[in-house]
C-alpha positions in Angstrom: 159.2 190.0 204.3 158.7 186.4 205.3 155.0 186.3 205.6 155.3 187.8 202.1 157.4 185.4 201.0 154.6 182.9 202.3 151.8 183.9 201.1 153.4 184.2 197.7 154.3 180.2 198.3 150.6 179.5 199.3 149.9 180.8 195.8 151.7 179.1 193.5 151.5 176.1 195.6 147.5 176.5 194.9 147.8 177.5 191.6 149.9 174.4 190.9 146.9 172.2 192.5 144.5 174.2 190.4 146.6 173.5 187.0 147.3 169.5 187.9 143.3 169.5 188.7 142.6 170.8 185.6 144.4 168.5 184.1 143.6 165.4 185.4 142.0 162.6 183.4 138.7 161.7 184.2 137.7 157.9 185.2 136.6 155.8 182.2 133.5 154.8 184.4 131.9 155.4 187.7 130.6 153.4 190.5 127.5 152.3 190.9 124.9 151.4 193.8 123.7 147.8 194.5 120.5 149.0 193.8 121.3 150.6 190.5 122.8 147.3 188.8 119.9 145.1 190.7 117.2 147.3 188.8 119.5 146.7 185.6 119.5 143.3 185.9 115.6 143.1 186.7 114.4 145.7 184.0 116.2 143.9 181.0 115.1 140.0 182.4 112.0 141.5 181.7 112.7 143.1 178.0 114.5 140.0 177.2 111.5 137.5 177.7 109.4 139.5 175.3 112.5 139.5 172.4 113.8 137.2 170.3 115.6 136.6 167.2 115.2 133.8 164.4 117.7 132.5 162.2 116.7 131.2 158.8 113.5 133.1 157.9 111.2 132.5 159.9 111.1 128.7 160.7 108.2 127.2 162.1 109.0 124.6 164.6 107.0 121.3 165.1 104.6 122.6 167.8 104.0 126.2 165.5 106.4 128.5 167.0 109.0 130.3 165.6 112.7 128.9 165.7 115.9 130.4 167.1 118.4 127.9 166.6 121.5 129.4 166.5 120.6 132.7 167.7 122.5 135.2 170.4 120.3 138.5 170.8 122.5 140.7 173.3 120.6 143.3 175.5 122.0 146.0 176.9 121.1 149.5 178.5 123.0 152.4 176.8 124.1 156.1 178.2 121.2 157.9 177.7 119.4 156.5 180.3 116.3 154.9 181.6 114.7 152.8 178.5 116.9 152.9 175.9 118.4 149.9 175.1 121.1 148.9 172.5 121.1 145.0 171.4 123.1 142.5 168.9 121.2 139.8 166.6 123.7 137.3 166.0 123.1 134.3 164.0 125.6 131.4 163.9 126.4 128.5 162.2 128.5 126.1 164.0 128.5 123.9 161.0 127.4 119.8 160.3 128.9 118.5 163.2 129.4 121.2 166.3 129.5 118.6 169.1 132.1 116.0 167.6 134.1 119.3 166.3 134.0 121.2 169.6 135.1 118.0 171.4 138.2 117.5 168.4 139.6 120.5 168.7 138.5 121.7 165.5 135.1 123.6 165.9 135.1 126.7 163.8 131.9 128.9 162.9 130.0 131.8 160.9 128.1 134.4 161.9 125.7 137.4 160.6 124.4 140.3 162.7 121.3 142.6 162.9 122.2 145.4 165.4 119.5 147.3 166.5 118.2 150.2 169.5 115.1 149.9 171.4 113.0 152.9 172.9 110.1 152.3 175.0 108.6 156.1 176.1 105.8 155.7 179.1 103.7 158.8 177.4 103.7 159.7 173.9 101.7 162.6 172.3 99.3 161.7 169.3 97.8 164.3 167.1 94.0 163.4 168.1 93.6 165.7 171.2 91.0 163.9 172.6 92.7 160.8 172.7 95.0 159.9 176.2 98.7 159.9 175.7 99.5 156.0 175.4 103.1 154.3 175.8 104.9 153.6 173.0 108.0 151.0 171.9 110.1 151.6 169.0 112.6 149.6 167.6 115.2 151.0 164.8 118.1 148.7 162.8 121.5 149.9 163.0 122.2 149.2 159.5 126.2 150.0 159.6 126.0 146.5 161.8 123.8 144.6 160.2 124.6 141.8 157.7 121.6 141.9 155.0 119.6 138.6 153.2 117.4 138.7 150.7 113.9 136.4 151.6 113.2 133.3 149.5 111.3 130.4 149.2 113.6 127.8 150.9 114.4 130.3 153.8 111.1 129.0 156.1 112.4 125.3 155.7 116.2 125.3 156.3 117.2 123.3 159.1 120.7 125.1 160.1 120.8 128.9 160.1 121.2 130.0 156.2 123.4 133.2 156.2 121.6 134.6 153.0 118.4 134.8 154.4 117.1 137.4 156.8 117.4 137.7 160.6 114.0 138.6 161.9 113.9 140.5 165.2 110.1 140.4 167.6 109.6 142.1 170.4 106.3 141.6 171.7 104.1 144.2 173.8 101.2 141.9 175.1 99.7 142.6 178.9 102.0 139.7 180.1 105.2 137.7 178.6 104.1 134.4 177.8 106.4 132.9 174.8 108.7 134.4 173.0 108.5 132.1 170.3 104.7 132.5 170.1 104.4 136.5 170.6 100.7 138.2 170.9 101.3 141.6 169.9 104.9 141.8 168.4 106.7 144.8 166.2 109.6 143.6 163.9 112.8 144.7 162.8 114.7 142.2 159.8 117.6 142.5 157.7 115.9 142.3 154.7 117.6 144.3 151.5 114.8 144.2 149.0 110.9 142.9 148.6 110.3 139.6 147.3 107.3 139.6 145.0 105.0 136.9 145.9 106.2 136.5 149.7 104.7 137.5 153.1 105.6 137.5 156.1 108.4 139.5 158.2 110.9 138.6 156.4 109.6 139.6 152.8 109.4 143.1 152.9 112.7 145.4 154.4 112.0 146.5 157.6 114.4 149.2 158.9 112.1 150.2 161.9 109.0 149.7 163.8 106.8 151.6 166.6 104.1 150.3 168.6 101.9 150.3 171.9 101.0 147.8 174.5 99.9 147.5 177.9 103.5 145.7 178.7 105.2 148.8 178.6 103.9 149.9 181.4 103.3 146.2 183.2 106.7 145.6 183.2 107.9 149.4 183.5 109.8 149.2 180.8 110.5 152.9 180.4 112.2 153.0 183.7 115.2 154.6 185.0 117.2 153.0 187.2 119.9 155.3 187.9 123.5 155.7 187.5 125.4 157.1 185.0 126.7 154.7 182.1 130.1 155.8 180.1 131.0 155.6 176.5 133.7 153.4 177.9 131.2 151.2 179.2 129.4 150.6 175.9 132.7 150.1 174.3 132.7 146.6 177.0 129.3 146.0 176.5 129.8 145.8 172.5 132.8 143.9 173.0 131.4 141.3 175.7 128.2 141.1 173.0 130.4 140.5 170.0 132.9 138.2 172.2 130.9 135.5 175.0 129.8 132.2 172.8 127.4 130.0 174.4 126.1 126.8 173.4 124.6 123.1 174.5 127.4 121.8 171.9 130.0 123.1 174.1 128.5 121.3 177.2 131.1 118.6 178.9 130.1 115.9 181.1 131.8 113.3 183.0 131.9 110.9 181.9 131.8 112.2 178.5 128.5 112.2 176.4 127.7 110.6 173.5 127.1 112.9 170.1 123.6 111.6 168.6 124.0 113.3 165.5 123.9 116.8 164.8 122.9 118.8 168.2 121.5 121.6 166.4 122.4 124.4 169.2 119.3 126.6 170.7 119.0 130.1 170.8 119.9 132.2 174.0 119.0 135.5 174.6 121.9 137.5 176.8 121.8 140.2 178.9 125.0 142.6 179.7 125.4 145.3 182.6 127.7 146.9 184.8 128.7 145.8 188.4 129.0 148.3 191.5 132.9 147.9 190.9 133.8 150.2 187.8 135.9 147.4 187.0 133.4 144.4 186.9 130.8 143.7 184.2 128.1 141.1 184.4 126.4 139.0 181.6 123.7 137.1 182.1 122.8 134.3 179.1 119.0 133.0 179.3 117.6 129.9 177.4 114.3 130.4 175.6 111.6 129.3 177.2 109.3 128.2 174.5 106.1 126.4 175.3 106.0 127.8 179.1 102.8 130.2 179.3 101.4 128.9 182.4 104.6 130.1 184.7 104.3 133.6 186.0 105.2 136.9 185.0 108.1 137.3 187.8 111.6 138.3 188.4 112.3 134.8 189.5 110.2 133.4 186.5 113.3 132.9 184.3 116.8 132.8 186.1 119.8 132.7 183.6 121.4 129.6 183.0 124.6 131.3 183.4 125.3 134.3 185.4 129.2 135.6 184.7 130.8 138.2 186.5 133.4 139.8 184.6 136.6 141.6 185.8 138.1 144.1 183.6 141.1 145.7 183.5 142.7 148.2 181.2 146.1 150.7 180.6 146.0 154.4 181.2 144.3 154.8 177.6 141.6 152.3 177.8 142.6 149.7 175.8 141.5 146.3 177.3 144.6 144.3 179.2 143.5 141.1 180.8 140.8 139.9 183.1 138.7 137.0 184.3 135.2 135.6 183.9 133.8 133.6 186.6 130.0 131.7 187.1 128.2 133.1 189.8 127.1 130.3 192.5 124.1 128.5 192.2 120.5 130.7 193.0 119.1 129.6 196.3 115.6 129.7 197.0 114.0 132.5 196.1 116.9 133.9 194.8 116.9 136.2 191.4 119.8 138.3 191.8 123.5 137.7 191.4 123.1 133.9 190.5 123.3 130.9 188.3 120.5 128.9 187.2 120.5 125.4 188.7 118.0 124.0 185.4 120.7 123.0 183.4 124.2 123.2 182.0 126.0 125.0 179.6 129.5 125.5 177.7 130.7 128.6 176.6 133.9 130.0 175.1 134.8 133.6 174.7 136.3 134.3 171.5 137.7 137.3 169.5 135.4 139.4 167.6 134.8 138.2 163.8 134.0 140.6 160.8 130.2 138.8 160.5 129.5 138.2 157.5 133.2 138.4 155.9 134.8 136.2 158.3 135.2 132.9 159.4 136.1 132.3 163.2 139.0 129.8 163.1 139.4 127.0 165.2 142.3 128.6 167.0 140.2 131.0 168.8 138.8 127.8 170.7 142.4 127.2 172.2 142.9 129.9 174.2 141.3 128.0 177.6 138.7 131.2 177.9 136.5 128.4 178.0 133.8 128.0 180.8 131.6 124.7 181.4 128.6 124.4 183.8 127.1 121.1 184.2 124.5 122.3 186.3 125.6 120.0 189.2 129.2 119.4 190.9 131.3 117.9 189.4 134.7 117.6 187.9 134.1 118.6 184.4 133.0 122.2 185.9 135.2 125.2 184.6 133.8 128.1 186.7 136.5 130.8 186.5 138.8 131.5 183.5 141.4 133.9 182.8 140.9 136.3 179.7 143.9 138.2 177.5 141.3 140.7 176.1 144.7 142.8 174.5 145.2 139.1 172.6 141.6 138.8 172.0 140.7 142.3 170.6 144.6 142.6 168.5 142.9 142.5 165.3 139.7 144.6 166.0 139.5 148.2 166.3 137.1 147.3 169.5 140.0 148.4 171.2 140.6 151.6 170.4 139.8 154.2 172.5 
């Protein structure tokens, strides 16, 4: 009778395990290997160098490249694995006076987006048998993100980033990177809504998607998987951190402090976002374009970020973002890519919450919340290298969010 009475025990006790296992809430997001985020961080370096993203029309800048002045394009990998990519255009206007407003306590700013995915395939089929299968790049606009412009004739010479015209997006697919600003065999997305009789260019006629081929596909194995497994979750951050981290030379504080000459018009940045080995620790990485430099070399360590942040997240039982910090990784040593800040410069940058581009204005509030971060590319005590984040006060009045 008593063994009965024990094995009867046994079973319910399993059958209780069973139940609670098969009711137990799965992990928002998994671990990943060191080598899985370093091949993250490698593969979209190398996409980024070949994008970027141009403000008002297509401005031509003195020396006959194409301006970015007050761009951000985010990067980022998505869930479905090796080359497909997700990104954010942003274009914003930090007003007449960013560096005297900044320093007063009063900056405020606009912004309009062109959101976009990116698909490079290392074989594609064409319908000429005879001919090899090539590699192939396509780029589509997500047009439920994207804030549209209509092309005109003062959209080439405006010297702040004018909102009504058209954010052009290039990717280029040439044997080797050389210049963003001066691409050799680019594809293009824009946010144009209509043609413009009388206009060319990339701007004039609407361009909702574009496929093309190039040996940088392949160069810079841009179709490759590196591994892991990416979460819904974690493209809910990597929207967020895209939509949220503002970086700019107007934001840059010295000691003693600089003088304002002018208007610093701010440059463009292109910036890179990924997961950490932790499942709670994202990484962003924000490069300066590097227009004018085609005789460096096609390399990892070619172009190091100016800012490397690593990210800690945490969030409730839910998902719902709670509080974290952001931190600027050390200085890169020699012959160090990986896992470090540029030592070429310095940089300011303030994460802020989320604006509705396009139908929003970002108040100057959001700049006094102290998520502000300042690298002056050297020690010294104007450096703010970690910074504590209220995402739940940041994201209140977003649906970003909501699980």
């Amino acid at each position: 009778m008593r063994k009965l009475l024990l094995g009867a025990a046994v079973v319910v006790f399993a059958a209780a395990g069973t139940q609670a296992a098969a009711t137990a809430v799965p992990p928002l997001n998994r671990p990943l290997k060191s080598s899985q985020v370093a091949c993250a961080a490698r593969q979209l370096a190398r996409v980024q160098r070949r994008m970027a993203a141009y403000g008002p029309g297509i401005s031509l800048s003195g020396d006959g490249g194409l301006d970015p002045r007050g761009s951000i394009l985010a990067l980022s990998h998505t869930t479905l694995g090796g080359g497909v990519f997700t990104g954010l255009a942003r274009i914003v206007d930090l007003g007449l006076s960013p560096c005297p407003d900044f320093h007063e306590g009063i900056s405020r700013f606009t912004e309009k987006d062109l959101a976009f995915e990116l698909l490079f395939k290392r074989r594609t089929d064409l319908l000429d048998p005879r001919h090899a299968r090539i590699p192939q790049a396509t780029l589509v606009r997500r047009d439920w993100g994207t804030n549209f412009g209509l092309d005109n004739a003062l959209c080439p010479v405006t010297v702040r980033p004018e909102l009504n015209c058209p954010t052009i997006l290039s990717l280029d697919l040439a044997a080797r990177e050389m210049d963003p600003l001066i691409p050799q065999e680019p594809i293009y997305l824009n946010s144009s809504s209509a043609e413009v009789p009388g206009l060319s260019g990339p701007g004039a006629i609407p361009r909702a998607a574009a496929t093309g081929r190039g040996p940088g596909i392949l160069n810079d194995d841009l179709s490759q998987a590196c591994g892991g497994v990416l979460t819904d979750f974690d493209q809910r951050v990597f929207e967020i951190l895209a939509r949220s981290i503002l970086p700019s030379d107007a934001f840059l504080t010295l000691t003693p402090p600089r003088s304002c000459d002018g208007v610093p018009l701010p440059f463009g940045f292109t910036l890179t976002i990924f997961r950490g080995t932790d499942p709670h620790v994202y990484r962003a990485n924000i490069y300066l374009y590097e227009h004018g430099a085609d005789d460096r070399l096609a390399s990892d360590t070619a172009n190091r970020p100016v800012i490397a942040l690593e990210m800690k997240m945490n969030w409730d039982g839910a998902g719902r973002l709670t509080t974290g910090t952001a931190r600027v990784l050390p200085p890169c040593k020699d012959g160090q890519d990986l896992d470090c800040t540029g030592i070429s410069g310095g940089l300011g940058l303030v994460i802020v919450p989320p604006i509705f581009p396009g139908h929003e204005e970002e108040p100057a509030s959001a700049f006094h919340k102290n998520t502000y971060l300042n690298f002056t590319g050297a020690s010294s005590p104007a450096n703010v290298l970690q910074v504590t984040v209220d995402w739940a006060d940041l994201l209140r009045n977003t649906a970003l969010n909501s699980p």
